[in-house]
MARTI-909495 format. One record per residue (C-alpha): chain; residue in one letter; x, z, y. Coordinates in nm, 4 decimals. Each point is the difference from the previous one (the first is absolute). Example, Ala and Ser with C-alpha at 12.3 -4.5 7.8 and 13.67 -1.06 7.14 Angstrom:
<recs>
<rec cadena="A" residuo="A" u="1.2300" w="0.7800" v="-0.4500"/>
<rec cadena="A" residuo="S" u="0.1370" w="-0.0660" v="0.3440"/>
</recs>
This chain:
<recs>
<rec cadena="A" residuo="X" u="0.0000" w="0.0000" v="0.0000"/>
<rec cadena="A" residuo="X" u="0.1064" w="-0.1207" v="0.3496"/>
<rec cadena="A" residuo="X" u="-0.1150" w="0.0622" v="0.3415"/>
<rec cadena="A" residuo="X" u="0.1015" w="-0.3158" v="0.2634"/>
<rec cadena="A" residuo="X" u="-0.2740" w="0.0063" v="0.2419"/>
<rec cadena="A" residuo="X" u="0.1134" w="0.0952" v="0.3552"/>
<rec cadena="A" residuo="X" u="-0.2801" w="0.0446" v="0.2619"/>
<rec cadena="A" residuo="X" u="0.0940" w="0.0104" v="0.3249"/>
<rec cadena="A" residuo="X" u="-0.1901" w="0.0870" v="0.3390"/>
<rec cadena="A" residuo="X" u="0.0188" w="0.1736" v="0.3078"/>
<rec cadena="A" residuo="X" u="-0.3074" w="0.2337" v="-0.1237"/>
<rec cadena="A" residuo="X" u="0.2963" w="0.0843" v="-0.2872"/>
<rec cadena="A" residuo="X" u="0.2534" w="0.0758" v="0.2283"/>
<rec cadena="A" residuo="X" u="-0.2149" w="0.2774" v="0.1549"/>
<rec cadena="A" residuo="X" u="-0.0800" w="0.1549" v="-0.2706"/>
<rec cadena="A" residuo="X" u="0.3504" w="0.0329" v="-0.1143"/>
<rec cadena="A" residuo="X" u="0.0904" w="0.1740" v="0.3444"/>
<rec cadena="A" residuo="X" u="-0.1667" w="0.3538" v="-0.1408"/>
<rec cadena="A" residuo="X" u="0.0643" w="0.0717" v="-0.3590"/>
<rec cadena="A" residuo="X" u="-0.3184" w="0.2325" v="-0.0120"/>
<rec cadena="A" residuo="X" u="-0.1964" w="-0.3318" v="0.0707"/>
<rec cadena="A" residuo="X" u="0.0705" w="-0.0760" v="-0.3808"/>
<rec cadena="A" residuo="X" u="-0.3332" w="0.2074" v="-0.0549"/>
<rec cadena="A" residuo="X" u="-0.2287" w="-0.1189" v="0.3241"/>
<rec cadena="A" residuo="X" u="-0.1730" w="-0.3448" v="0.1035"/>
<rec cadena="A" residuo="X" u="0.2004" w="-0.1523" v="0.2794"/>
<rec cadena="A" residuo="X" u="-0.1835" w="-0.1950" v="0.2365"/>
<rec cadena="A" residuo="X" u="0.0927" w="-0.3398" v="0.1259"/>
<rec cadena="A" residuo="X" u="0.0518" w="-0.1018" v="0.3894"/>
<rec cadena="A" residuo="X" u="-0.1907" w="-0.2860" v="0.1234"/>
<rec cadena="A" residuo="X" u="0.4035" w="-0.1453" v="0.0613"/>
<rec cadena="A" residuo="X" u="0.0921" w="0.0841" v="-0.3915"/>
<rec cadena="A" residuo="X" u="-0.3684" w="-0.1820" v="-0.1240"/>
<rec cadena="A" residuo="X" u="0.0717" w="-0.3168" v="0.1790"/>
<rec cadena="A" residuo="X" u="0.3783" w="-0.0225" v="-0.0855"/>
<rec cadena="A" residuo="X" u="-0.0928" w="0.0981" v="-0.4029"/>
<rec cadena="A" residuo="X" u="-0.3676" w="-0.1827" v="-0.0367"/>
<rec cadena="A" residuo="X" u="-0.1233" w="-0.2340" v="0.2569"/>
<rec cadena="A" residuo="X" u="0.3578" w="-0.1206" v="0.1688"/>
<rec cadena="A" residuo="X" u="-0.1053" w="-0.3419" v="-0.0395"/>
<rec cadena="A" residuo="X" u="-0.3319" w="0.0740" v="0.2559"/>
<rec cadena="A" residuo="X" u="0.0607" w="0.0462" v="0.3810"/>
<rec cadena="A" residuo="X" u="-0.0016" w="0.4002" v="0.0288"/>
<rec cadena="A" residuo="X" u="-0.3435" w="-0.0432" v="0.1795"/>
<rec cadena="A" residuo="X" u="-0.1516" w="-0.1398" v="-0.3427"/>
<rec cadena="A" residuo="X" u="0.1662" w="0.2599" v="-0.1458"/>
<rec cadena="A" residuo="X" u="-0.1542" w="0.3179" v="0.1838"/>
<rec cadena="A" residuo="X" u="-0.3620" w="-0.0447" v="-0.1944"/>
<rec cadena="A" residuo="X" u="0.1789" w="-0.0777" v="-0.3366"/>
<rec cadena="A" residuo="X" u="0.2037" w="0.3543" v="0.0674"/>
<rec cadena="A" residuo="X" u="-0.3177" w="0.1923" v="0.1263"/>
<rec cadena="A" residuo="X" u="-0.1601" w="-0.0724" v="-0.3170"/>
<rec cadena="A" residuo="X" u="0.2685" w="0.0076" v="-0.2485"/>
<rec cadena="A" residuo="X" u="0.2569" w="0.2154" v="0.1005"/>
<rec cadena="A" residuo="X" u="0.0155" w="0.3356" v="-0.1864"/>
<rec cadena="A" residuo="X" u="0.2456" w="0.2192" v="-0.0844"/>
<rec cadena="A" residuo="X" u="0.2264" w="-0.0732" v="-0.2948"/>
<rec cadena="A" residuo="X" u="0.1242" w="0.2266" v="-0.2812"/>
<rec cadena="A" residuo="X" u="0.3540" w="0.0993" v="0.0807"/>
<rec cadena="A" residuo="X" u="0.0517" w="0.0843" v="-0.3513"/>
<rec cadena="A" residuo="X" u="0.0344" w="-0.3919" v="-0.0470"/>
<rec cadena="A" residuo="X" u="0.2856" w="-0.0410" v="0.1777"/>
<rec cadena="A" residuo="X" u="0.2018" w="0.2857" v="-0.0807"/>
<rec cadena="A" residuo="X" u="-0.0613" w="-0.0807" v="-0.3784"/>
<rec cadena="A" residuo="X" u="0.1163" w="-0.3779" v="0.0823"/>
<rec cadena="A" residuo="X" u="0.2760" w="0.1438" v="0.1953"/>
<rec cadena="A" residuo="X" u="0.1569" w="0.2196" v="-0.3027"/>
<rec cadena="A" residuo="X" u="-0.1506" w="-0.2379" v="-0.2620"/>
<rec cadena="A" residuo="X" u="0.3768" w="-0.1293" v="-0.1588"/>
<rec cadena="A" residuo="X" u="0.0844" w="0.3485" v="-0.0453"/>
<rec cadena="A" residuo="X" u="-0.3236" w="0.1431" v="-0.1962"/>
<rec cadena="A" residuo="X" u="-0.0398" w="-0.2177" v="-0.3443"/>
<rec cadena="A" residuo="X" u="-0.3602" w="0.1731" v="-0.0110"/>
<rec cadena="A" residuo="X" u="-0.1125" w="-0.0918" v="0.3757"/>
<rec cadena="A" residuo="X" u="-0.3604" w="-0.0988" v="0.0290"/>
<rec cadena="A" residuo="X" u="0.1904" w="-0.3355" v="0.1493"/>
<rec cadena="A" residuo="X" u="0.1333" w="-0.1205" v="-0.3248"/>
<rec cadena="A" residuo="X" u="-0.1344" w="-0.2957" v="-0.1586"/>
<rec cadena="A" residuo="X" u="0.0442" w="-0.1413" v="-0.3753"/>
<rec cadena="A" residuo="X" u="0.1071" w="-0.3837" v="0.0614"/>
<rec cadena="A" residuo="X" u="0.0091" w="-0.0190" v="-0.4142"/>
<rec cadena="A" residuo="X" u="-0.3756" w="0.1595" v="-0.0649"/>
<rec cadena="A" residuo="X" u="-0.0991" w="-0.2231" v="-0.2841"/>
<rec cadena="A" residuo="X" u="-0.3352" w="0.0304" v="0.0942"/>
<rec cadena="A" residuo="X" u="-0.0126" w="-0.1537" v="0.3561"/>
<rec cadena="A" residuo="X" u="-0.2972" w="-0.1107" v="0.1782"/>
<rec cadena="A" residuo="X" u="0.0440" w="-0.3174" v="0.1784"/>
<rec cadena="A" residuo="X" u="0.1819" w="0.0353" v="0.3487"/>
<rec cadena="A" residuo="X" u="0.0101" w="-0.1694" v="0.3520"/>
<rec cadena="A" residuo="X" u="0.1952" w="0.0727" v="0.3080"/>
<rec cadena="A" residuo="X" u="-0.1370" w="-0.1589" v="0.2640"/>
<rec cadena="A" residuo="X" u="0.3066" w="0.0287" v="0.2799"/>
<rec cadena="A" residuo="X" u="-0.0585" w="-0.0873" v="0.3636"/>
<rec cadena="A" residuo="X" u="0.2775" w="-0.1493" v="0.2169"/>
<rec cadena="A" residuo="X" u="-0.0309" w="0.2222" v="0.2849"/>
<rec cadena="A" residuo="X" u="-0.0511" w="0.3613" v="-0.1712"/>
<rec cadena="A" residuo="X" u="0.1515" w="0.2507" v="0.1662"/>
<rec cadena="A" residuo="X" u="-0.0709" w="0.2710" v="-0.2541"/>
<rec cadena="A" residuo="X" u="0.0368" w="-0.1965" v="-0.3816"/>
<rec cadena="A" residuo="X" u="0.2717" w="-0.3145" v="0.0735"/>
<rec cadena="A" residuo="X" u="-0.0841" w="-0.3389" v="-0.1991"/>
<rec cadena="A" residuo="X" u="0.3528" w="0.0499" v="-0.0935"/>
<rec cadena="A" residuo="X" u="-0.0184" w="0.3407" v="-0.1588"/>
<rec cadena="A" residuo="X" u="-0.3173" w="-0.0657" v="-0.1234"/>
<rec cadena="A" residuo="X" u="0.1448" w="-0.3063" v="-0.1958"/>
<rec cadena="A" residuo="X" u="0.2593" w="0.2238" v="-0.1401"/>
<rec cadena="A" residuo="X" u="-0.2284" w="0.2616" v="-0.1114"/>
<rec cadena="A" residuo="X" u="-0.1771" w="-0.3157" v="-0.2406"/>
<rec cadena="A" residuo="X" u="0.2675" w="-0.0935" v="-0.0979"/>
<rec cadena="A" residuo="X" u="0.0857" w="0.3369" v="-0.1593"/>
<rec cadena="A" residuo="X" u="-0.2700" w="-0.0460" v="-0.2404"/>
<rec cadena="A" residuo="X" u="0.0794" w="-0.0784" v="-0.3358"/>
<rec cadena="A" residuo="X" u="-0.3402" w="-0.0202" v="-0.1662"/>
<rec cadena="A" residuo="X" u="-0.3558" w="-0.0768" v="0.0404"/>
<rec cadena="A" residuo="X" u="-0.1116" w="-0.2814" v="0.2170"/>
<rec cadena="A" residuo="X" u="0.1789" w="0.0105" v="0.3452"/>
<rec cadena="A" residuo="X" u="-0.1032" w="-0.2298" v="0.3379"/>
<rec cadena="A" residuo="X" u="0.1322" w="-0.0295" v="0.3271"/>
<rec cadena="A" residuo="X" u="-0.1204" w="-0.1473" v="0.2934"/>
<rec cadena="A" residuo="X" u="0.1152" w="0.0126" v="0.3805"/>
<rec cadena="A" residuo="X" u="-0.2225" w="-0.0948" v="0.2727"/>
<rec cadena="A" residuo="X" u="0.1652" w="-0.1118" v="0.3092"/>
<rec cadena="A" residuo="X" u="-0.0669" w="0.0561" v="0.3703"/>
<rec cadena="A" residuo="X" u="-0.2041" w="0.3492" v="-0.1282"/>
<rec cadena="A" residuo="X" u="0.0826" w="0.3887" v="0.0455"/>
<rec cadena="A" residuo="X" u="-0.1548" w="0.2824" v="-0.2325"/>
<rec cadena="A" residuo="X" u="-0.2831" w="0.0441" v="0.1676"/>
<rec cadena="A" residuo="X" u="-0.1523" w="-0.2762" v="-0.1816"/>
<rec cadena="A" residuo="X" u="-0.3489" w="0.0833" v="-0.0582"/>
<rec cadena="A" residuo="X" u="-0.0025" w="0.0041" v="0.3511"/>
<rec cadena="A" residuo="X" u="0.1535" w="-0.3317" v="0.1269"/>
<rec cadena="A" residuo="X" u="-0.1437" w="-0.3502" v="-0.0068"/>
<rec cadena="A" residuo="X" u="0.0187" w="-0.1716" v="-0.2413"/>
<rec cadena="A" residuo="X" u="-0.0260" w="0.2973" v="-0.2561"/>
<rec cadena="A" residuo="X" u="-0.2501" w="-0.2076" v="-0.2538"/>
<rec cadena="A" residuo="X" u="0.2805" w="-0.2150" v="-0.0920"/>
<rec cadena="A" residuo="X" u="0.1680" w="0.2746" v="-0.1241"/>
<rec cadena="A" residuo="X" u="-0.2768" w="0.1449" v="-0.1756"/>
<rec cadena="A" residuo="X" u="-0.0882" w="-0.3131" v="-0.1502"/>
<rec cadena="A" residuo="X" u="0.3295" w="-0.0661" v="-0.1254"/>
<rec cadena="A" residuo="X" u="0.0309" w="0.3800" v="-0.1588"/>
<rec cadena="A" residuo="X" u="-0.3258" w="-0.0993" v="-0.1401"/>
<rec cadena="A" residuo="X" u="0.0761" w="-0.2803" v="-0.1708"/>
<rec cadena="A" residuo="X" u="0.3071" w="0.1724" v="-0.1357"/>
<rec cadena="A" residuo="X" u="-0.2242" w="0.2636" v="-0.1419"/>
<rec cadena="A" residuo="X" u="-0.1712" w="-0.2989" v="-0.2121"/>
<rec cadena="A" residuo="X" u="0.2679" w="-0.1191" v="-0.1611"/>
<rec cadena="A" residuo="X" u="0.3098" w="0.2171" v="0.1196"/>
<rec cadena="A" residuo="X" u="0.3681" w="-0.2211" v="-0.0576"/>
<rec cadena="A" residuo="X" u="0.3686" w="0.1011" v="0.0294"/>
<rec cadena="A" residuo="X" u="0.0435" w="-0.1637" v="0.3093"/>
<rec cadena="A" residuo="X" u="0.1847" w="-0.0074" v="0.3575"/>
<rec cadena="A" residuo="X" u="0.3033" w="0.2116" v="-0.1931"/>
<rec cadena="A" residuo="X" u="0.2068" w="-0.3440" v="-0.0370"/>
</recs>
């Protein structure tokens, strides 16, 4: 068992500042919302997306991701070898400030069973639900689902 995944945001960097914020919800700034989610929208169309959707994450998830290569039990840790796989996709976006196309190629490729796609969408951030043009990927992720292939790992 492995752990790659390295999630990165300025919401993560204050809860690292304060070590007791390992057991509290730390809440986002409007400035840390657009720059993670929505950094592809003005910061105007950003406000009602943060209003809404910003809440306060778990700082337990980053400290865990933060010590995750020194605790072979961490919650983090993921079985690329489970014989019993569902079928995956990463869907990457180009512009994602939190989840890089890049790493999130290299955490597929880390698989070794089970059915395993990739896919990045270009010109989109990780707020994708969010931005125009969303049903494209939605449609694609549901077409996946229909008849899932190893693909975009080439």
């Amino acid at each position: 068992m492995s752990a790659v995944c390295k999630v990165s945001s300025p919401g993560a960097a204050s809860a690292k500042k304060n070590p007791a914020n390992r057991n509290r919800a730390v809440p986002f700034t409007h400035e840390q919302f657009h720059f993670a989610f929505t950094n592809i929208l003005s910061e105007e169309e950003s406000k009602p997306f943060f209003e809404r959707y910003a809440i306060p994450a778990p700082g337990r998830i980053v400290f865990d991701g933060a010590t995750q290569n020194f605790n072979p039990g961490a919650p983090t840790a993921v079985d690329f070898e489970k014989p019993d796989r569902a079928p995956l996709l990463f869907i990457a976006s180009s512009e994602d400030h939190i989840m890089s196309a890049s790493l999130n190629r290299s955490n597929a490729k880390h698989y070794r069973s089970g059915t395993v796609g990739f896919r990045e969408f270009e010109g989109r951030g990780h707020f994708t639900v969010g931005e125009a043009g969303w049903e494209a990927v939605a449609d694609f992720a549901l077409d996946w689902t229909r008849a899932p292939t190893a693909t975009g790992l080439q």
